[in-house]
N, C-alpha and C positions, 0 to 999 in steps of 0.2 A: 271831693278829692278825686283828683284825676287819675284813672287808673292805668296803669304802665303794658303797651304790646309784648305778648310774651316775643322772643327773640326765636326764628323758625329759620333752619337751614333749606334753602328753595330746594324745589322736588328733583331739578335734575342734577343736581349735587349729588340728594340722597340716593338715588338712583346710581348714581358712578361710582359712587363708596362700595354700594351695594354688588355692584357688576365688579368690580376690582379684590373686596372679599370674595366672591364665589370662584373667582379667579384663582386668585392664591391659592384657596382649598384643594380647587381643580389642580393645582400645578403640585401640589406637597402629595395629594395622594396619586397624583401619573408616576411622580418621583418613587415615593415608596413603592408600588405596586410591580413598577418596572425593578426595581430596585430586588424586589423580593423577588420577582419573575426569574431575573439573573440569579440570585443567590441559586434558586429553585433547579434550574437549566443547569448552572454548572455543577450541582452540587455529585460529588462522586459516588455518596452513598446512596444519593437516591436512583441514579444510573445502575450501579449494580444491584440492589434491588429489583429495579424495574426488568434487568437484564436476565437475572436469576428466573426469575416467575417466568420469562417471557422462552429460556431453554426449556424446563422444567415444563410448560404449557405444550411446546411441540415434542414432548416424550411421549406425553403421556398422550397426545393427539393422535400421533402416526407408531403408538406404540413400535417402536424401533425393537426388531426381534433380540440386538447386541449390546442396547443400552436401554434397558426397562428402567424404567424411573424411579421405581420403589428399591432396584440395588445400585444405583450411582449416585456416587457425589461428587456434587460441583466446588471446585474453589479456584478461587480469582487468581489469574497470570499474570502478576502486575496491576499497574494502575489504570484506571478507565485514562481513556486519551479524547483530551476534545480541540476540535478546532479550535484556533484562537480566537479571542473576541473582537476583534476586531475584523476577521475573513466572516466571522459570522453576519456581522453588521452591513459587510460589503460583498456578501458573498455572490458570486459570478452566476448567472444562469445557466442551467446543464447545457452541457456539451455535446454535438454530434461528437462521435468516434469516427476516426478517421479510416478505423480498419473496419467498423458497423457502422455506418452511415444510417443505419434506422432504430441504432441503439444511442443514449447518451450518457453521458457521464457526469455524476452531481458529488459533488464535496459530502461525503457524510460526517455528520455534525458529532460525532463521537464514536467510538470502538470500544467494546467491553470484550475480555476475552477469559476462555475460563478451560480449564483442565478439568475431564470427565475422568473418575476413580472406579474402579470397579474391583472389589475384592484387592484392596492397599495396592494397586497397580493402573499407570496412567493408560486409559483406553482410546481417547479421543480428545481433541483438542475445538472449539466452539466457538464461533466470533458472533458477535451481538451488534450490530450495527444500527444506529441510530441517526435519521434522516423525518425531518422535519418532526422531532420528536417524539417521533412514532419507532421503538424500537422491533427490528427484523433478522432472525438467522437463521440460516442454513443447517440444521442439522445434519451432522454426515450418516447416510443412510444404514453404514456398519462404522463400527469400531476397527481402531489399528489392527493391521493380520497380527501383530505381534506387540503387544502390550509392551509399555514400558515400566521400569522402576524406576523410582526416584532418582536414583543416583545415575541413571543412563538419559535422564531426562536432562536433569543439571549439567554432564557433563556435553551431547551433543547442544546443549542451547547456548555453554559456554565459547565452543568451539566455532559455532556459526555467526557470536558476538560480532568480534571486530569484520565480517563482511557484511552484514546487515546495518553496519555504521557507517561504511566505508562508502558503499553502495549507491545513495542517496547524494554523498557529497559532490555535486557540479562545479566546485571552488579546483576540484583536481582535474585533470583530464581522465581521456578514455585508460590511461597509460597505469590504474587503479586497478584495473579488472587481471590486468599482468600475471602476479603473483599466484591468481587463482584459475590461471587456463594452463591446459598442457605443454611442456617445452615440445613435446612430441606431436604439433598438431594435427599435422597432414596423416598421423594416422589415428587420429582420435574421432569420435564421433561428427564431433565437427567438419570431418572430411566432408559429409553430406552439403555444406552449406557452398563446396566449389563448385564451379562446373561438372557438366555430366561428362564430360570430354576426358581419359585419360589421359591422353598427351595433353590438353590443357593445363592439367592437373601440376602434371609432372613440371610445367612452365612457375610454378609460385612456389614458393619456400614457406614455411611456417613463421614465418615472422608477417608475411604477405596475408596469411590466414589467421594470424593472432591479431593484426590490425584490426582486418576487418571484423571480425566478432566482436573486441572490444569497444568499436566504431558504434557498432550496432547496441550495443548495451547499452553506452551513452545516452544514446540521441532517444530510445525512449522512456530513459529516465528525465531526459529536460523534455520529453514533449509530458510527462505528469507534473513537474515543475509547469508548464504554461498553462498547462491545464489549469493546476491550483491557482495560480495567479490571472487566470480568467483571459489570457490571451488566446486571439483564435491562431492557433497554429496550422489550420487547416492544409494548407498548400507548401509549407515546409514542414509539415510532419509525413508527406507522401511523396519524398523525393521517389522517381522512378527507378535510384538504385535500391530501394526498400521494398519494391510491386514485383518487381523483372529479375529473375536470377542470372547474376552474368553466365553469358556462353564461351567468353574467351579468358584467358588468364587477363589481354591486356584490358578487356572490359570488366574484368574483377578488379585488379586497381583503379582505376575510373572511377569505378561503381563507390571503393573505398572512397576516394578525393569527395565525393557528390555529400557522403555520409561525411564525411568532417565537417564538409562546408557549409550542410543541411544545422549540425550541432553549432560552430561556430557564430550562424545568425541567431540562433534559440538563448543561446548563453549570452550575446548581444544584448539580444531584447530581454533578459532578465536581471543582467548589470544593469541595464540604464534602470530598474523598478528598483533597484535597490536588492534584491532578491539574493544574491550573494556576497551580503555583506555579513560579516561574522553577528552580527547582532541581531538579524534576518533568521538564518540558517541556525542560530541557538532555537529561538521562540518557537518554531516549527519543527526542530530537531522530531521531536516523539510523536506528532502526528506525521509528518513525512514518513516515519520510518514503520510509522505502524499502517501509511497507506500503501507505501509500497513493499512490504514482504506478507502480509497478511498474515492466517495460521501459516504457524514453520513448523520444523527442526520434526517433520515427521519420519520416523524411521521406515525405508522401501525396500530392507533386505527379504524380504518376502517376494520380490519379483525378481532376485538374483539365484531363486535356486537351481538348483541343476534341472536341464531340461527345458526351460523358460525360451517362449520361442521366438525367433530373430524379429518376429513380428512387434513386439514388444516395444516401447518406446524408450523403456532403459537396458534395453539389451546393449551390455557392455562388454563383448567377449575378450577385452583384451586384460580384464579383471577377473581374478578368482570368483566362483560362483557364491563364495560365502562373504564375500566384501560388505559392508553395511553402506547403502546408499542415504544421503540425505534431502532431502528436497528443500528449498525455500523459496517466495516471492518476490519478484523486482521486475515491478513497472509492465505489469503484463505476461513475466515469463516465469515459468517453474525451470529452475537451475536445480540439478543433481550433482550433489559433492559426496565425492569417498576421499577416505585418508589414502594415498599411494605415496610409500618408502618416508611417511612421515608426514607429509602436508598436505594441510586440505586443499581439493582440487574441485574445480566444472569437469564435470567430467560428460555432460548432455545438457541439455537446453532444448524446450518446449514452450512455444509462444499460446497461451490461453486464448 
């Protein structure tokens, strides 16, 4: 009887089956892995953990004489904020700075922040910053001169809300900052920012020096705007009216035109990326807002007491000595707000 060939699949078949499974595997577990990597990355609770240990580790390091570790507690100010995924994916290579040419500038990939307790009263405020998922903070070397309560915390963090919201948005012009600068400018601190020339001085109106501050405000919140969006704004972020303080009144409007015109190309180039489009400006909304004001709402009536000397950078004489100052973050600058005859005001500005 004749016996029958078994039926054999040729070897380089089995071979390609074989390379095409190991394949697959390969592609299901990148999937999952990357997959869990993301859950992992973004997840909130694991960032605040990580953040927690990571203050709690530099207390007890630099044992801080105002914040010992074993009497503070920590609890979370809000929600961890993270880049979106999509900037993480495509995130821009660090930036020279335009004002530090040997420093640069990198998207950090998250912000955790937290309010330090000590004895039921808020002492310090704590930012966690997390860059290539390595988290990093600053501890502040003392505690607030004057501790807050609960309900003094709540009420200046509500107060400082809507300009912290406002602040960020490039969809409005400079004509935002308005509300919150002095009608009174040319005798406000901002006097400093005119020429050194008293009849210069005397040549500009306070509408002339509210331009130009607000001009200024602008233009370096859309240069963190290009920033974030990985544009080199190198050469219009250093218009010469930004370097050079005007000497004449008529070279202080100039100087204002230079600063419009510096902004108008920046918001240009960030329309055409799509960048302010209300659908843009939502998704980014809380990382923008949490890159540009940083820690806030710290209370600085401690540097308004009587006596405080003109040398001081919030010496505001034209305020009672017992005013409460407030400080917050945008795009570089610490902005000082006191309530005057009802509204909150800038009442100085300090470029970091």
């Amino acid at each position: 009887m004749r016996k029958t060939k078994p039926t054999t699949t040729p070897r380089p078949l089995q071979l390609l089956r074989a390379a095409l499974a190991f394949l697959a595997c390969l592609v299901l577990f990148s999937f999952q892995t990357a997959r869990a990597q993301t859950k992992d990355d973004l997840d909130p609770a694991i960032h605040v953990s990580r953040a927690r240990l990571a203050v709690l580790e530099h207390l007890r390091t630099y044992k801080h004489s105002r914040l010992p570790a074993n009497e503070v507690e920590l609890k979370l100010l809000g929600a961890p904020v993270f880049l979106t995924q999509q900037k993480r994916m495509h995130k821009p290579l660090p930036k020279p700075l335009p004002q530090l040419p040997d420093e640069t500038f990198d998207l950090p990939e998250a912000f955790v922040d937290f309010l330090i307790y000590r004895e039921g009263k808020i002492v310090a405020l704590v930012r966690v910053v997390f860059q290539d998922d390595a988290p990093s903070t600053n501890v502040p070397d003392s505690a607030f001169q004057q501790p807050f309560t609960q309900a003094e915390w709540d009420q200046t963090s509500q107060r400082l809300a809507e300009f912290n919201a406002i602040a960020p948005d490039i969809t409005k012009g400079p004509e935002r900052f308005y509300p919150y600068l002095p009608d009174d400018m040319r005798s406000s601190q901002f006097r400093d920012w005119m020429p050194e020339s008293e009849a210069e001085r005397l040549k500009l109106t306070d509408e002339d020096l509210r331009r130009y501050v607000a001009v200024t405000f602008d233009l370096f919140v859309h240069m963190t705007w290009s920033w974030l969006e990985g544009i080199d704004c190198q050469e219009l972020c250093l218009p010469a009216a930004l370097v050079e303080r005007p000497k004449t009144a008529e070279g202080f409007r100039a100087a204002t035109e230079q600063l419009s015109q510096a902004v108008a190309q920046m918001n240009q180039f960030l329309n055409d990326l799509g960048t302010t489009s209300p659908e843009h400006q939502a998704a980014m909304a809380p990382y923008t807002a949490a890159l540009y004001r940083g820690p806030t709402d710290k209370r600085l009536n401690e540097l308004r007491l009587p006596g405080s000397p003109p040398s001081t950078a919030l010496y505001v004489p034209e305020l009672p000595a017992s005013t409460p100052l407030y400080v917050t973050g945008m795009a570089g600058w610490d902005l000082y707000f006191a309530e005057v005859n009802g509204r909150l005001m800038i009442v100085d500005a300090d470029y970091d």
